[in-house]
N, C-alpha and C positions, 0 to 999 in steps of 0.2 A: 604537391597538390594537398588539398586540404578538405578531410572526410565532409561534409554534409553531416551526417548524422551517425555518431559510435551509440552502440549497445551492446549493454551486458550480459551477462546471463546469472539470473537469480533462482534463485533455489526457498519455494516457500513453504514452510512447515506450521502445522498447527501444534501447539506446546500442550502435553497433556496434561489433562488435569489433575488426572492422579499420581500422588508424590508418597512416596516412601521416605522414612529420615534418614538423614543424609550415610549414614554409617552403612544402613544394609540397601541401597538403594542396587549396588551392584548385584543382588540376586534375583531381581524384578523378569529378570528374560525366564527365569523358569520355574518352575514350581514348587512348593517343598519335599512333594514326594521325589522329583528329580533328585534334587539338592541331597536328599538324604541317602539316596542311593548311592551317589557318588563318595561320600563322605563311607558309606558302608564298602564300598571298595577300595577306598585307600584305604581302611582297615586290614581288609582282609587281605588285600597285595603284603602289606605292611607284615602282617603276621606269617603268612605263607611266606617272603623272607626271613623274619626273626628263626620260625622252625625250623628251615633250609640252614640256616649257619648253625643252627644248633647241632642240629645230629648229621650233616652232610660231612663225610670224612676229605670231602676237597674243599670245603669253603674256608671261610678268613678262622672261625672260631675254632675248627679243631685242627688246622694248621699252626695258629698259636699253641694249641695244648703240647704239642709235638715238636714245639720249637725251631719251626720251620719260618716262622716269621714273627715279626716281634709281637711280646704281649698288648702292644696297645693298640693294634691291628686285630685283635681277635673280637674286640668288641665293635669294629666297626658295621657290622647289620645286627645289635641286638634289636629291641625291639623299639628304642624311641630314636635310635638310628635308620631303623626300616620307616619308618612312619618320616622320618625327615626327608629321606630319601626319597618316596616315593611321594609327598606331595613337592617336591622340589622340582621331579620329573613330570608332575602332574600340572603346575603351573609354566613350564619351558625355563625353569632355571637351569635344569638340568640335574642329575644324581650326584652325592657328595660322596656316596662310597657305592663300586660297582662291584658286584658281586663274581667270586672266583670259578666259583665250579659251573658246569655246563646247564645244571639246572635250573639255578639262580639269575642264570643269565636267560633261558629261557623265560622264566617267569617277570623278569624287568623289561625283556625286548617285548614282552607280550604286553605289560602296562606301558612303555613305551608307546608301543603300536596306538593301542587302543585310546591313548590320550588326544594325540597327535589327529584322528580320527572325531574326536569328542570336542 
């Protein structure tokens, strides 16, 4: 047999008018005191890591001092390694170095968490 009449289904939108250029257009959903907040906690994720490998006697950096693992392992959560890190897990790339001791891992499941939620 042969329809009479097919129909689609359309979807109609009005195009806003207001334009942001084109570079920071992706931060338009929210605001800058947002914006800056967030960038103030991957900070501060970032650094509450770095100090966690510094003086934590189970993490990657004083397990290198100790020769328990190799030296280029010790720098893996200093402090521009936390910050890659943590905006890596903050965009769903995923962490490039996971942190050893229970605390650390505390502290990334909990940015973790809270990302995944954001």
């Amino acid at each position: 047999s042969i329809p009479l009449r097919t129909r689609g289904y359309f979807l109609t939108m009005k195009r806003s008018d207001r334009r942001l250029p084109g570079m920071f257009q992706f931060m338009a959903p929210f605001s800058k005191q947002v914006w800056m907040c967030y960038i103030a906690a991957i900070f501060s994720v970032s650094l509450l890591l770095a100090i966690n490998n510094r003086f934590n006697p189970y993490e990657w950096g004083s397990a290198a001092k100790r020769g328990a693992v190799e030296k280029e392992k010790g720098s893996n959560l200093n402090l521009s390694n936390s910050i890659w890190s943590t905006w890596g897990a903050a965009v769903g790339q995923g962490p490039e170095f996971l942190p050893r001791s229970y605390a650390g891992r505390v502290a990334a499941g909990t940015w973790w968490f809270s990302t995944c939620s954001y």
